[in-house]
BAFI-3210 file (N, C-alpha, C; in Angstrom, 3 decimals, decimal comma, padded with zeros to 6 digits):
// residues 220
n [1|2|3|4|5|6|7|8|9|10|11|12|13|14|15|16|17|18|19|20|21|22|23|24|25|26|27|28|29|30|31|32|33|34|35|36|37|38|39|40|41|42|43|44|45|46|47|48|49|50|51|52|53|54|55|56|57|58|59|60|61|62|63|64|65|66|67|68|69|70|71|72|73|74|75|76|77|78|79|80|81|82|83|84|85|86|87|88|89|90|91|92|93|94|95|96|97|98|99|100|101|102|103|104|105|106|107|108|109|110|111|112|113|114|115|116|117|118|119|120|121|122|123|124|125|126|127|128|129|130|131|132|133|134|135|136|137|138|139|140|141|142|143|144|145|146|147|148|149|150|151|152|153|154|155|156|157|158|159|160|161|162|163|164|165|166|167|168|169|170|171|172|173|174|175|176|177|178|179|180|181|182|183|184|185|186|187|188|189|190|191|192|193|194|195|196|197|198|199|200|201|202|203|204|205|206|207|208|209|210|211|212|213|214|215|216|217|218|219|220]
n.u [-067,926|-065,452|-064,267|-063,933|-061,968|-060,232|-059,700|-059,548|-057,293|-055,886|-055,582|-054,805|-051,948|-050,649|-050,837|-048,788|-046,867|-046,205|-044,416|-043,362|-043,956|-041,052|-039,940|-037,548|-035,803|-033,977|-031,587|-030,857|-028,615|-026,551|-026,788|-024,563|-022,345|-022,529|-022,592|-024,986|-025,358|-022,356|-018,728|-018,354|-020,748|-021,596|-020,000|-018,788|-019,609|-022,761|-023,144|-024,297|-023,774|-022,474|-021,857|-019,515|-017,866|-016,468|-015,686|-013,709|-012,115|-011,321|-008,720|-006,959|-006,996|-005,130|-003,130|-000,942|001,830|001,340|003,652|005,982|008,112|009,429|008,172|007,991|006,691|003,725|002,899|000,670|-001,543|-002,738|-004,438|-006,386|-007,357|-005,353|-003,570|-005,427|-006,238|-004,300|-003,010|-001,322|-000,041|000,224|001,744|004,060|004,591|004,915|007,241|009,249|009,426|010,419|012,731|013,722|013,583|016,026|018,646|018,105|018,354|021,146|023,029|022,152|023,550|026,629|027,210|027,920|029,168|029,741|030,473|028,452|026,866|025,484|022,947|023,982|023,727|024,800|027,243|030,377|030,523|029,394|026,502|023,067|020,523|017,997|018,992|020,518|018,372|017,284|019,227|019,236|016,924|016,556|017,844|016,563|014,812|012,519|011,399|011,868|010,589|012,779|013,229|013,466|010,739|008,732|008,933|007,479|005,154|004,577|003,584|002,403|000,805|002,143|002,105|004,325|004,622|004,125|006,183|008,316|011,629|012,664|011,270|010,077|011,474|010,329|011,449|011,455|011,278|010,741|010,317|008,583|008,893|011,853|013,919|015,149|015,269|016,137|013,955|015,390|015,462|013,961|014,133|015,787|017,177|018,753|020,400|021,716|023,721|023,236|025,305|028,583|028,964|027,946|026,903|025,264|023,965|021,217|018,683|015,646|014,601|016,459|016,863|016,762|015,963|013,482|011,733|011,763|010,079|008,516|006,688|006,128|006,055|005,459|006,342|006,202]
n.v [-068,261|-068,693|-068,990|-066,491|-064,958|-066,153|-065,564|-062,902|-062,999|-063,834|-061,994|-059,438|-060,228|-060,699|-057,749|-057,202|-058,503|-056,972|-054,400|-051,521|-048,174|-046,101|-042,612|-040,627|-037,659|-034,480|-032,248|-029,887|-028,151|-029,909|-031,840|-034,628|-033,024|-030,457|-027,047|-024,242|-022,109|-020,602|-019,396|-017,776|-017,257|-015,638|-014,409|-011,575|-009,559|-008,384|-008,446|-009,225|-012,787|-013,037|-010,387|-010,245|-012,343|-010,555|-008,751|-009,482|-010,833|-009,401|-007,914|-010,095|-010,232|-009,698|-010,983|-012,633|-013,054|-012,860|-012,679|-013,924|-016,654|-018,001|-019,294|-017,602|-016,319|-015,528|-011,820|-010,040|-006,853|-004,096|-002,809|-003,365|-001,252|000,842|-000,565|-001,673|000,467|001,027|001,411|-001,039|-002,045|000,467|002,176|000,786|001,165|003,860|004,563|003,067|004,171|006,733|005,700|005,133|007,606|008,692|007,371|007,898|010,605|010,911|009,538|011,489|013,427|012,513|013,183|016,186|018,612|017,438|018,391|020,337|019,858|019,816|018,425|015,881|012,947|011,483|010,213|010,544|012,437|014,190|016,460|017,627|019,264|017,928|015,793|015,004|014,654|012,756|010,374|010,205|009,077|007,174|005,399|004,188|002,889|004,630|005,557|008,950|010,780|012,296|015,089|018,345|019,849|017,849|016,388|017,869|017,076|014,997|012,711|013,887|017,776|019,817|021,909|024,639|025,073|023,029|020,788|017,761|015,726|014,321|015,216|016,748|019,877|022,755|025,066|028,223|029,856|032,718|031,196|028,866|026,219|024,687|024,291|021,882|020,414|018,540|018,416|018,848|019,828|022,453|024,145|023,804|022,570|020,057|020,031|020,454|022,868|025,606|026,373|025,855|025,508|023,594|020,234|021,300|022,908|025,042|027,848|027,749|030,518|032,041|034,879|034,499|031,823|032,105|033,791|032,750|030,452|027,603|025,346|022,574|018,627|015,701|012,808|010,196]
n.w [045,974|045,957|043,432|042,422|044,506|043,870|041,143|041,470|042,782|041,223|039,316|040,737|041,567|038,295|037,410|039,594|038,082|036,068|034,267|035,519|034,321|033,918|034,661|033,862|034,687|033,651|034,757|033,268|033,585|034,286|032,745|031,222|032,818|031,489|032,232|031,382|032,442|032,389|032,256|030,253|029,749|031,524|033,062|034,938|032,755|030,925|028,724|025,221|024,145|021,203|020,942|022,450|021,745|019,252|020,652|022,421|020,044|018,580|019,273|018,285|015,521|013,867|014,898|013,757|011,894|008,218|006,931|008,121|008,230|009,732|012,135|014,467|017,700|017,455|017,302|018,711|017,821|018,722|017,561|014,568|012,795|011,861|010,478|008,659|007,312|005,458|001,939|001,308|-000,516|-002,571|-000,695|-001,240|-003,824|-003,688|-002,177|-003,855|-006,405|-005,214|-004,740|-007,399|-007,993|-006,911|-007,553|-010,668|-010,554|-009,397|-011,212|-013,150|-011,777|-012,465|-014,912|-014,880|-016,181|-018,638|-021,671|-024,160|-026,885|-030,193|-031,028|-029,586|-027,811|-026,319|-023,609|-024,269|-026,126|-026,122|-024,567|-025,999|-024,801|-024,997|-025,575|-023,399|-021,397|-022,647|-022,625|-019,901|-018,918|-020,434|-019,347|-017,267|-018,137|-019,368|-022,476|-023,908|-026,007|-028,928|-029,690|-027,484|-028,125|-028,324|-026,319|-024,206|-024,980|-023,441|-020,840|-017,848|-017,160|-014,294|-011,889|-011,047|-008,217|-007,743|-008,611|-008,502|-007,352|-010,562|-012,720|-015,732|-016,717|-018,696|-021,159|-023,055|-026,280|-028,501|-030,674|-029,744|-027,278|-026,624|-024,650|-022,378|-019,185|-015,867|-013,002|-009,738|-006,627|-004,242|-006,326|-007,894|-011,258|-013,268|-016,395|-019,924|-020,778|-022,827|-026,397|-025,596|-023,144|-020,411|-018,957|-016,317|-013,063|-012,817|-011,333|-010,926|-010,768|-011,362|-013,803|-016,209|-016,751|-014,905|-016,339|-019,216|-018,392|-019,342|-018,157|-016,580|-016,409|-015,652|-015,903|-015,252]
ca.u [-066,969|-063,799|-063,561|-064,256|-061,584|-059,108|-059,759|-059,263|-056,021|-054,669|-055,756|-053,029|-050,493|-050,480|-050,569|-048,131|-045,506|-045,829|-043,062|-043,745|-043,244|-040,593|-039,719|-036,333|-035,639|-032,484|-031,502|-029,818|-027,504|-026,049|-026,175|-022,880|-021,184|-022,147|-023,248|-025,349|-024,694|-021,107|-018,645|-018,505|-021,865|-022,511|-019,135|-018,710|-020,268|-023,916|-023,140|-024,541|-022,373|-022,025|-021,371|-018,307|-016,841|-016,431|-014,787|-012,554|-010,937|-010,753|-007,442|-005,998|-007,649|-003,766|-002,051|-000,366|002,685|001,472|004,715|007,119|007,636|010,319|007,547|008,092|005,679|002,628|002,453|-000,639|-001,728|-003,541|-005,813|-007,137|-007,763|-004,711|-002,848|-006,226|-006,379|-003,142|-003,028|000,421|000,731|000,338|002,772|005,146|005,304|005,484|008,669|009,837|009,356|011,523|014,046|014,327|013,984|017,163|018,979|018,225|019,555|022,680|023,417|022,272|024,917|027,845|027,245|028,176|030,708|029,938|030,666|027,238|027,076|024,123|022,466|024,614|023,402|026,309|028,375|031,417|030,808|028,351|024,914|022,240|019,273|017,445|019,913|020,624|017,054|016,529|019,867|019,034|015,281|016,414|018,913|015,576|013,286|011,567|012,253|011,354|011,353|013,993|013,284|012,471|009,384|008,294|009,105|006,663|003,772|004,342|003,247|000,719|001,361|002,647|002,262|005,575|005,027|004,243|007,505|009,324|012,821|012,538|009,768|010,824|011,404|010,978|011,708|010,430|011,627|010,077|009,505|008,282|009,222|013,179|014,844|014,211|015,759|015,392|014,339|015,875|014,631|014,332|013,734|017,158|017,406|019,775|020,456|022,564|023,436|023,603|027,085|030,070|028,728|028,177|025,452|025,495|022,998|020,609|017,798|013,808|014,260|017,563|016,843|016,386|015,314|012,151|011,128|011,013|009,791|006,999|006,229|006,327|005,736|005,794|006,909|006,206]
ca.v [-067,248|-068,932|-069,085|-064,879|-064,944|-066,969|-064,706|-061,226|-062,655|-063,659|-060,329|-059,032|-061,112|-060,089|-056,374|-056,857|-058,698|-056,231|-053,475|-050,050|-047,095|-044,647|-041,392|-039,918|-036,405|-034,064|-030,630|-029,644|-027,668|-030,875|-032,921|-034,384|-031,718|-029,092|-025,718|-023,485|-020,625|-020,641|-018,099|-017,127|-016,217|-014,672|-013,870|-009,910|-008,944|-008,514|-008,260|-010,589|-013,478|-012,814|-009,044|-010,612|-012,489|-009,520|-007,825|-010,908|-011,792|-008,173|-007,420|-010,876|-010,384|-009,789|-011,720|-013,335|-012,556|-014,043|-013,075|-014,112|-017,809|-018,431|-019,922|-017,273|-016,331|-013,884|-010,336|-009,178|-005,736|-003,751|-002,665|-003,780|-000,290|001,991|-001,110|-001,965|001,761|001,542|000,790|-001,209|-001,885|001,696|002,917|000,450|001,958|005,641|004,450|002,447|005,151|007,715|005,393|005,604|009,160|009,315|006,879|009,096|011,992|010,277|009,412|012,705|014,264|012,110|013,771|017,433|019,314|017,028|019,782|020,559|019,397|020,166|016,802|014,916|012,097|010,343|010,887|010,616|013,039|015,489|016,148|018,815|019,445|016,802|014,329|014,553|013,919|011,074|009,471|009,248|008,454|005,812|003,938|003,738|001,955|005,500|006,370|009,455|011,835|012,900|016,389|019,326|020,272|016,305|016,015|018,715|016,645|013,437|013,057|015,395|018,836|019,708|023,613|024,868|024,831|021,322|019,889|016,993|015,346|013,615|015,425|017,797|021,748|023,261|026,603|028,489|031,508|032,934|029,955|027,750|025,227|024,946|023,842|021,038|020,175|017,645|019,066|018,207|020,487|023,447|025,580|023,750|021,497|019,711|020,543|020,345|024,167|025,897|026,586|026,861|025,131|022,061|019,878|021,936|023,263|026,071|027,387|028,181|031,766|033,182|035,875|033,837|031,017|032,748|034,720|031,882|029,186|027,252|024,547|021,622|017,676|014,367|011,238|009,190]
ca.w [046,415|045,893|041,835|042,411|045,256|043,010|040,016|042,044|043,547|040,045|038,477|041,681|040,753|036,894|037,738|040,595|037,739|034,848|034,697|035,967|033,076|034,535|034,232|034,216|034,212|034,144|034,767|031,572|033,595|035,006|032,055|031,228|033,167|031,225|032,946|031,128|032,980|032,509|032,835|028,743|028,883|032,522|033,813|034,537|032,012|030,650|026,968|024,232|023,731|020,102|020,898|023,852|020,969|019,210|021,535|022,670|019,182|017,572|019,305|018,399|014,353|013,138|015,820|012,715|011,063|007,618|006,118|008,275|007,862|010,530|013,312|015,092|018,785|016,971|017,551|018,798|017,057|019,258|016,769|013,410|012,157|011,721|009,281|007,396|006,447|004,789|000,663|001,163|-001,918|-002,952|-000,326|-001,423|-005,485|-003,542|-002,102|-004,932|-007,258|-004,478|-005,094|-008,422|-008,608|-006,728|-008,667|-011,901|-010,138|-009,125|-013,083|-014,109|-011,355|-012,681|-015,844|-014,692|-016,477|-019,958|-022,889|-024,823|-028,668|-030,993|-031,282|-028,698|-026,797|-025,486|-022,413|-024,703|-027,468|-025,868|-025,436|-026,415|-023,246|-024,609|-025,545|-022,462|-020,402|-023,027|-021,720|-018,288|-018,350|-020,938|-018,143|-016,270|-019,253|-020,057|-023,715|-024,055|-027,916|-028,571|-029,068|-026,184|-027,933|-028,584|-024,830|-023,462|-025,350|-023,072|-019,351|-017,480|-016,579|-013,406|-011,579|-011,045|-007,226|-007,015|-008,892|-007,616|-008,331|-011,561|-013,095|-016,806|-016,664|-019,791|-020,903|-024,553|-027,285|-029,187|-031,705|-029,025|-026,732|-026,914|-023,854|-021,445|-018,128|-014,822|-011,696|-008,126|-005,700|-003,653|-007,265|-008,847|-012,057|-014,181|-017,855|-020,246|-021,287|-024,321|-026,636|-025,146|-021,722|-020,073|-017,959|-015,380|-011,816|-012,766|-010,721|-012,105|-010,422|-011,851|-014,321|-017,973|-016,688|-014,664|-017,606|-020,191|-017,854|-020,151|-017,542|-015,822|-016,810|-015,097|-017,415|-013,946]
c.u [-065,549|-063,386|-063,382|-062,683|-059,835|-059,165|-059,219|-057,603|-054,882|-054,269|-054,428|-051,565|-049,886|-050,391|-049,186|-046,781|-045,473|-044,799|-043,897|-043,557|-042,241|-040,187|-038,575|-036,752|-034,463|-032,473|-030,577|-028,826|-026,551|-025,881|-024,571|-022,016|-021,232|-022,901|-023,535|-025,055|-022,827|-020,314|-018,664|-019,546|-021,762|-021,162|-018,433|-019,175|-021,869|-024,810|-023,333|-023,548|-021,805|-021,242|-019,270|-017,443|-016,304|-015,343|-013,565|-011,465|-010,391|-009,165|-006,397|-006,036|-006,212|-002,779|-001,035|000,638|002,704|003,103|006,007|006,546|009,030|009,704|007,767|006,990|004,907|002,594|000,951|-000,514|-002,559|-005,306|-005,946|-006,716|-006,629|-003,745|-003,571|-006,501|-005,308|-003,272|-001,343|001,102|001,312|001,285|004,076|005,970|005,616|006,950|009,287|010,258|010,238|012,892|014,670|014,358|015,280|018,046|019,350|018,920|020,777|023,257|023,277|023,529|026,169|028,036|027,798|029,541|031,058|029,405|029,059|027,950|025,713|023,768|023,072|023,537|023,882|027,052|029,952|031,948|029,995|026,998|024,028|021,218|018,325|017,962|020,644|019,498|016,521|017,469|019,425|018,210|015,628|016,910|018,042|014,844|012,253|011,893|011,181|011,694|012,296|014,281|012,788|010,861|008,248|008,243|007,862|005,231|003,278|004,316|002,112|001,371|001,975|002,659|003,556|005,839|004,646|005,471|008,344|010,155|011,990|011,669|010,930|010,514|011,388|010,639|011,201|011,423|010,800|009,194|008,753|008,964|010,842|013,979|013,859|015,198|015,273|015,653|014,572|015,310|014,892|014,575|014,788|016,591|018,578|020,015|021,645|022,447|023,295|024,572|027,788|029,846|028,625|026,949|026,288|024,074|022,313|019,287|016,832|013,751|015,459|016,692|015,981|015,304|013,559|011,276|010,952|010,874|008,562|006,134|006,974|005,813|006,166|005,303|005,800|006,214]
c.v [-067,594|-068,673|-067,558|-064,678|-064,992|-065,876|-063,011|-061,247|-063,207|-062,529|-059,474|-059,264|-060,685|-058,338|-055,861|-057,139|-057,782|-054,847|-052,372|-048,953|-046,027|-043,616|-041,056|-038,438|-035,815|-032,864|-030,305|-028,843|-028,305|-031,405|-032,928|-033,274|-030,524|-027,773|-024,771|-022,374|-020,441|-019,249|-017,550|-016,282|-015,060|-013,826|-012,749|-009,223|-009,354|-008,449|-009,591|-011,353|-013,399|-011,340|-008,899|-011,585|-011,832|-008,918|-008,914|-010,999|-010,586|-008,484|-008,869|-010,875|-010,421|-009,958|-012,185|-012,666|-013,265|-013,847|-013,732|-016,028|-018,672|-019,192|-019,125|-016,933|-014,957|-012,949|-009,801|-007,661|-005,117|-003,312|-002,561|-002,173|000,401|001,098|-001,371|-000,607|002,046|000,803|000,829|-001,548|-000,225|002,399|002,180|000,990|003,194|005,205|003,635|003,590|005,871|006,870|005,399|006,726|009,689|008,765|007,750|009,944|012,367|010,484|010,306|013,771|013,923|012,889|015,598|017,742|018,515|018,277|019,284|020,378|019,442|018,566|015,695|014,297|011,143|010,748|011,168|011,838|014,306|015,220|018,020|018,532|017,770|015,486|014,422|013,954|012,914|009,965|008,781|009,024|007,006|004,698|003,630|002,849|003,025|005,835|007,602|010,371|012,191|014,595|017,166|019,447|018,876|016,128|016,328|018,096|015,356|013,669|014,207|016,597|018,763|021,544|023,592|024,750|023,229|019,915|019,097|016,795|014,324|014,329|016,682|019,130|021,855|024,982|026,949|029,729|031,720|031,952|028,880|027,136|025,007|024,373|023,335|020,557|019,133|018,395|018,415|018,309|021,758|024,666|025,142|022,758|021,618|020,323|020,995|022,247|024,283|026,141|026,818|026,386|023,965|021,675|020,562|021,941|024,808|026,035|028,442|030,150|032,611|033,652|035,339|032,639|031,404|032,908|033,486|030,974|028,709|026,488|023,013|020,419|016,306|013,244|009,810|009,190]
c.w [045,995|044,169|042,138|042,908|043,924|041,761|040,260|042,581|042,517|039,360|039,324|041,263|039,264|037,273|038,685|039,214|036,313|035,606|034,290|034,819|034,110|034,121|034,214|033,550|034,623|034,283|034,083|032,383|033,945|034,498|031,312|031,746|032,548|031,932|031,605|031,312|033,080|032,389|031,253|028,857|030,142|033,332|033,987|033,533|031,459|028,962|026,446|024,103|022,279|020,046|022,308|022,924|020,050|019,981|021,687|021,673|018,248|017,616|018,936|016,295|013,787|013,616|014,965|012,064|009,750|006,800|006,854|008,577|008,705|011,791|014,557|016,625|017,556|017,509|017,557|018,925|017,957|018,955|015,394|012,293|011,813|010,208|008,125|006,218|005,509|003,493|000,784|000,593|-002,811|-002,298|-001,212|-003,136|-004,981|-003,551|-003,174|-006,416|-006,650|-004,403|-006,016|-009,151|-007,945|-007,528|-009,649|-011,359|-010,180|-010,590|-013,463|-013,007|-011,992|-014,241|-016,184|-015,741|-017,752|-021,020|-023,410|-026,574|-029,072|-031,339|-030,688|-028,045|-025,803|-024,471|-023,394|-025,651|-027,047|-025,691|-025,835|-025,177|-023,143|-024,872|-024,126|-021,075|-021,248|-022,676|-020,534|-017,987|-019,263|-020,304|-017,438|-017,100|-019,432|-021,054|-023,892|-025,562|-027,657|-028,274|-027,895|-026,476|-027,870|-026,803|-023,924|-024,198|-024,403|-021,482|-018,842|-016,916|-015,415|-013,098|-011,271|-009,485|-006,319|-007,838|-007,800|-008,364|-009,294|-012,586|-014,720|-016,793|-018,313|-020,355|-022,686|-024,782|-027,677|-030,529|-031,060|-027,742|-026,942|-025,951|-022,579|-020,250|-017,194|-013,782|-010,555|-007,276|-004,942|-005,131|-008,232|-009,620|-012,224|-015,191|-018,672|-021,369|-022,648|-024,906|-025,872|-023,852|-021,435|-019,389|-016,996|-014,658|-012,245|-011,554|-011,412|-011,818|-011,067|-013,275|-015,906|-017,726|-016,301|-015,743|-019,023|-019,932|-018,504|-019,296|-017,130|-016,628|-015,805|-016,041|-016,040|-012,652]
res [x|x|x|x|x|x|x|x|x|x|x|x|x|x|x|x|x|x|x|x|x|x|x|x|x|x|x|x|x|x|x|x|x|x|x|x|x|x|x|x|x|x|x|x|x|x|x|x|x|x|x|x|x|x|x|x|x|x|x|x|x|x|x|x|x|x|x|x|x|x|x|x|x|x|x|x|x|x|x|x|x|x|x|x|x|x|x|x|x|x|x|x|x|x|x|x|x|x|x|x|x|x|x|x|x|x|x|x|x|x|x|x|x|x|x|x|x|x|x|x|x|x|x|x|x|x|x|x|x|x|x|x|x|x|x|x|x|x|x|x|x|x|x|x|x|x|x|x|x|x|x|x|x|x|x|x|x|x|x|x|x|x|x|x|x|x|x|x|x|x|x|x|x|x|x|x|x|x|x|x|x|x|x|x|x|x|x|x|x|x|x|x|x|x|x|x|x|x|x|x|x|x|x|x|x|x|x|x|x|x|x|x|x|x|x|x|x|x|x|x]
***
């Protein structure tokens, strides 16, 4: 009995000094402090979290002033949509262009009341209709022919009730094409008359002009 005895109460002993396997377990909403349910995902609302960031960062999407470069506080935009619709490059040649169709204007007003000369082009000496609309498109960097009827070949038409300032009037005889003008607005051009006259203010409806109006052109 005893070797048995002795053998059953070593077998104890060895079982009693080996180490136990344990288990740990965690509740992921607890580990390190983080909560699962937090308020991003669950808080007042029931919307996807991808569809709640979304919403969240739209109104901040052009918080940014990238041009201004002073560090100033950002302007938040209320909404995305009304500036992305804008081609702001394209507005910016409209207005660039309305500036230098006044410009021209200006230069072709200071010109009033210069005597007419058959082949003039000069403020000093005279001009003829179209030595005078190749002057003042040329102070811009447009050269345009020199003659009226050479003129009416360059640029795209234009209906008579959609003329703007800058744009060329030109008028016809019987041989053609003959006289060319710049229009302003409200039905008036420029133009430098015929003998015996000067650049002077006509308008598309008085009497001559009406009746041998050939058309319209825009250079630009």
């Amino acid at each position: 009995m005893k070797p048995i005895v002795l053998v059953s109460l070593l077998a104890l002993l060895v079982a009693g000094c080996s180490s136990k396997q344990k288990t740990y377990s965690y509740k992921f909403d607890e580990y390190q402090g983080f909560n699962a349910r937090n308020d991003f995902l669950t808080s007042g609302s029931q919307a996807a979290p991808e569809e709640r960031l979304k919403a969240e960062a739209e109104p901040n999407l052009l918080s940014g002033n990238l041009f201004d470069l002073g560090g100033s506080t950002p302007k938040v935009v209320a909404s995305p949509e009304p500036i992305l619709s804008e081609n702001l490059f394209e507005l910016a040649a409209v207005q660039r262009k309305g500036g230098v169709f006044d410009r021209m204007l200006r230069t072709a007003h200071t010109q009033l009341g210069t005597r007419y000369r058959s082949g003039g082009c000069n403020p000093d000496t005279g001009f003829d209709c179209s030595g005078f609309t190749t002057w003042v498109f040329n102070r811009y960097g447009i050269h345009l022919p020199r003659s009226s009827r050479e003129q009416y070949q360059v640029g795209k038409m234009v209906a008579k009730n959609n003329l703007r300032k800058g744009d060329l009037v030109f008028f016809r005889s019987k041989r053609g094409v003959n006289h060319v003008g710049i229009y302003l607005e409200n039905g008036k051009f420029i133009h430098s008359a015929s003998n015996g006259k000067s650049v002077t203010i006509s308008h598309l409806e008085e009497d001559y002009w009406r009746t041998h109006y050939a058309g319209g052109r825009r250079v630009f």
